[in-house]
C-alpha positions as CSV (number, residue, x, y, z in Angstrom):
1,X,103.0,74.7,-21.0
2,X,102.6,78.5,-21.3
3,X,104.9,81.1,-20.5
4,X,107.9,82.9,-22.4
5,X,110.2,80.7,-24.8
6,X,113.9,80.9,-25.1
7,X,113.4,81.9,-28.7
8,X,110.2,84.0,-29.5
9,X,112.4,87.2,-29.7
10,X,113.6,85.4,-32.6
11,X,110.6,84.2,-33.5
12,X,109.2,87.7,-33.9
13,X,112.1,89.0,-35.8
14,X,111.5,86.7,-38.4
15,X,107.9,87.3,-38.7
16,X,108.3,90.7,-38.8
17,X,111.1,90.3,-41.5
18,X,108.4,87.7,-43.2
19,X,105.6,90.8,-43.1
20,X,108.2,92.9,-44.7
21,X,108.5,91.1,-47.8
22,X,105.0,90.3,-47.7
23,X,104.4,93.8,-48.5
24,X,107.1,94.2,-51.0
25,X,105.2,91.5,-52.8
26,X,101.9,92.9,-52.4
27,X,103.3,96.1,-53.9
28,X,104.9,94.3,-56.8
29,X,102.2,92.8,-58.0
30,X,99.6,96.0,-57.9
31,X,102.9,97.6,-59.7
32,X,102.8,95.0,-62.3
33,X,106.6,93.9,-61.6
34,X,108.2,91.3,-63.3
35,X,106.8,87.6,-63.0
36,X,110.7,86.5,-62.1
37,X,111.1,89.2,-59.3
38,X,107.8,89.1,-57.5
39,X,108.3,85.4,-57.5
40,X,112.0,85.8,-55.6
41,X,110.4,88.3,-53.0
42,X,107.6,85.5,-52.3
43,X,109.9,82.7,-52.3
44,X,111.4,84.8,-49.7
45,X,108.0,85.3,-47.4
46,X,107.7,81.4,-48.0
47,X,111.0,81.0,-46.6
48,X,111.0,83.4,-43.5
49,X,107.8,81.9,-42.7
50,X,108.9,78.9,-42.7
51,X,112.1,79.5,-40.5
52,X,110.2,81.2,-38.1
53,X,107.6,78.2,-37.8
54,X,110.0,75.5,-37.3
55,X,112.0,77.5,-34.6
56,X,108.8,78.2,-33.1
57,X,108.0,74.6,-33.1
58,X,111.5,73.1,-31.9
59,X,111.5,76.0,-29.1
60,X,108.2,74.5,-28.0
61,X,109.3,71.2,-27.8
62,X,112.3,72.5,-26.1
63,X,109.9,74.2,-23.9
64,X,108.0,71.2,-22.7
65,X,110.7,68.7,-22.3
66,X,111.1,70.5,-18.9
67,X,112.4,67.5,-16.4
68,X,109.6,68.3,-13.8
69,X,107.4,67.2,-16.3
70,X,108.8,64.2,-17.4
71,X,109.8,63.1,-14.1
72,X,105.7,62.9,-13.4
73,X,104.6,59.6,-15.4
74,X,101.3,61.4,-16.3
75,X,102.7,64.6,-16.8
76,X,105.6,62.7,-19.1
77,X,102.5,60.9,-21.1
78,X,101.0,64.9,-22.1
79,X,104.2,66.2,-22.7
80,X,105.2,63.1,-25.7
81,X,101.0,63.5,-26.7
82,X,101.4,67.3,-27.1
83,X,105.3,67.1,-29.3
84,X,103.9,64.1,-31.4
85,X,100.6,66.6,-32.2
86,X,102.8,69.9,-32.6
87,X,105.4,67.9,-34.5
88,X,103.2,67.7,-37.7
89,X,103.2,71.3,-37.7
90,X,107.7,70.9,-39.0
């Protein structure tokens, strides 16, 4: 199913917060920061990262659990294929 989520505003936010840190890292290391530090700013990317992926997934699943489809049998049958696939991605 295509078409705007309920939470990719969110989504976004958190990348963008993600790409932030990303660069703070990035600028650490070619600065030669502390081991200790740099690692707590990429623990950080790791994290938002993360976040954002697993709302991005549930939303999805969310998202295709729409009662139209699952009222259709066939429809119903791509709908559980496509949140077991996505699901490996949590």
């Amino acid at each position: 199913m295509s078409g705007p989520h309920k939470h990719h505003d969110d989504v976004l936010k958190r990348l963008r917060r993600a790409a932030g840190h990303l660069e703070k890292v990035i600028a650490m290391i070619e600065e030669g920061k502390p081991c200790l530090d740099t690692s707590q700013q990429l623990h950080a990317v790791h994290k938002a990262v993360g976040n954002a992926k697993n709302l991005y997934v549930r939303d999805h699943i969310e998202h295709c659990m729409d009662p139209e489809a699952v009222g259709d049998l066939r429809k119903a049958q791509k709908v559980i294929e496509e949140i077991r696939e996505i699901s490996k991605y949590l």
